[in-house]
C-alpha positions as CSV (number, residue, x, y, z in Angstrom):
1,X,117.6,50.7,105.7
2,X,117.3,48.7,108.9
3,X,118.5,45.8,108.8
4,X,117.0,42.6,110.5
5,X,119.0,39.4,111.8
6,X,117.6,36.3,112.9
7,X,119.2,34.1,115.7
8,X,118.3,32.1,118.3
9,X,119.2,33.1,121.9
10,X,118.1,31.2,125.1
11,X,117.2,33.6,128.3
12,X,118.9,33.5,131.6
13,X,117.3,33.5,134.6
14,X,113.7,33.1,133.9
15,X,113.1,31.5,137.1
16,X,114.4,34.8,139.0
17,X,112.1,36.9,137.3
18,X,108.6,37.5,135.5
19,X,109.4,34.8,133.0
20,X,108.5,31.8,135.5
21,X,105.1,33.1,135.9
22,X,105.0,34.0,132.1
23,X,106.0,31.0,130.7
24,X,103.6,28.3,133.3
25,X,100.4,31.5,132.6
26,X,101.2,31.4,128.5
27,X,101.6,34.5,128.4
28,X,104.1,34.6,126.3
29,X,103.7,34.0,122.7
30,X,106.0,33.6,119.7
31,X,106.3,36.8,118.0
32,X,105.9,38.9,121.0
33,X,108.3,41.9,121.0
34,X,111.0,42.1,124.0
35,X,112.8,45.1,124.8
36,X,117.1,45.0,125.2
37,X,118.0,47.3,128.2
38,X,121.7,47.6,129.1
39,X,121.4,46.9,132.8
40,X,124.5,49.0,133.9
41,X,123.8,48.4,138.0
42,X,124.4,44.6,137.5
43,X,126.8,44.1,139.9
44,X,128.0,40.3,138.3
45,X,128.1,41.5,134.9
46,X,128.9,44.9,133.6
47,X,127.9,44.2,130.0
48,X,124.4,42.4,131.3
49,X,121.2,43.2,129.2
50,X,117.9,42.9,130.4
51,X,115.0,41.1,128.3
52,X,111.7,42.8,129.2
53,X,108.2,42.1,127.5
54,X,107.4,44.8,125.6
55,X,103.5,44.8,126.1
56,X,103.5,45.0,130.3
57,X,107.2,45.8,130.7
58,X,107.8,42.2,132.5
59,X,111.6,41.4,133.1
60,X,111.7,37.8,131.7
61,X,115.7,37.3,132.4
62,X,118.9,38.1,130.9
63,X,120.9,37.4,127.8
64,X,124.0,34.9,128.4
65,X,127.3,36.7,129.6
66,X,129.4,35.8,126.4
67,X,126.0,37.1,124.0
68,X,125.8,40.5,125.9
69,X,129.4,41.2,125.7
70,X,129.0,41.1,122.0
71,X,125.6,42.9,121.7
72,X,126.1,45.4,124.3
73,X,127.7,48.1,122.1
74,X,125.1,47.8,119.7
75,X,122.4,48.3,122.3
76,X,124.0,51.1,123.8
77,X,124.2,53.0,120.7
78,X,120.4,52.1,119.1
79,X,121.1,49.6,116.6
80,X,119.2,46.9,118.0
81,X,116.1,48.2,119.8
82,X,114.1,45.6,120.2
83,X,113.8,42.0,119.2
84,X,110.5,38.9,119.1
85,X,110.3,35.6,120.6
């Protein structure tokens, strides 16, 4: 039985990426699904994950360093597939 964990975890980098335009459009909603993508060519971080809207495949930033360190594994090996705003 899946289980689901709730926790609050701010974004990095939205201005670098689709989640600028996102967030001034409102485009993004709570309770829209994001996708956790290992992002293994990150040269800065090798344990970086990606945070991508799920419904037009946006990339709306990154988790923190010290939060993708700890979730990485999980990721990697499909126990966390996806998460909501």
């Amino acid at each position: 039985m899946a289980k689901e964990i709730i926790t609050t975890i701010k974004i990095r980098g939205v201005y670098f990426y689709e989640g600028k335009d996102l967030l001034q459009s409102k485009s993004i909603n709570i309770g829209n699904k994001v996708l956790l993508r290992h992002d293994f060519k990150n040269p800065y971080d090798s344990n970086a994950i990606e945070v991508i809207l799920s419904k037009n495949k946006a990339k709306l930033g990154d988790l923190p360093k010290e939060i993708a360190a700890k979730y990485v594994n999980l990721i990697n090996n499909d126990f966390i597939k996806s998460a909501q705003i």
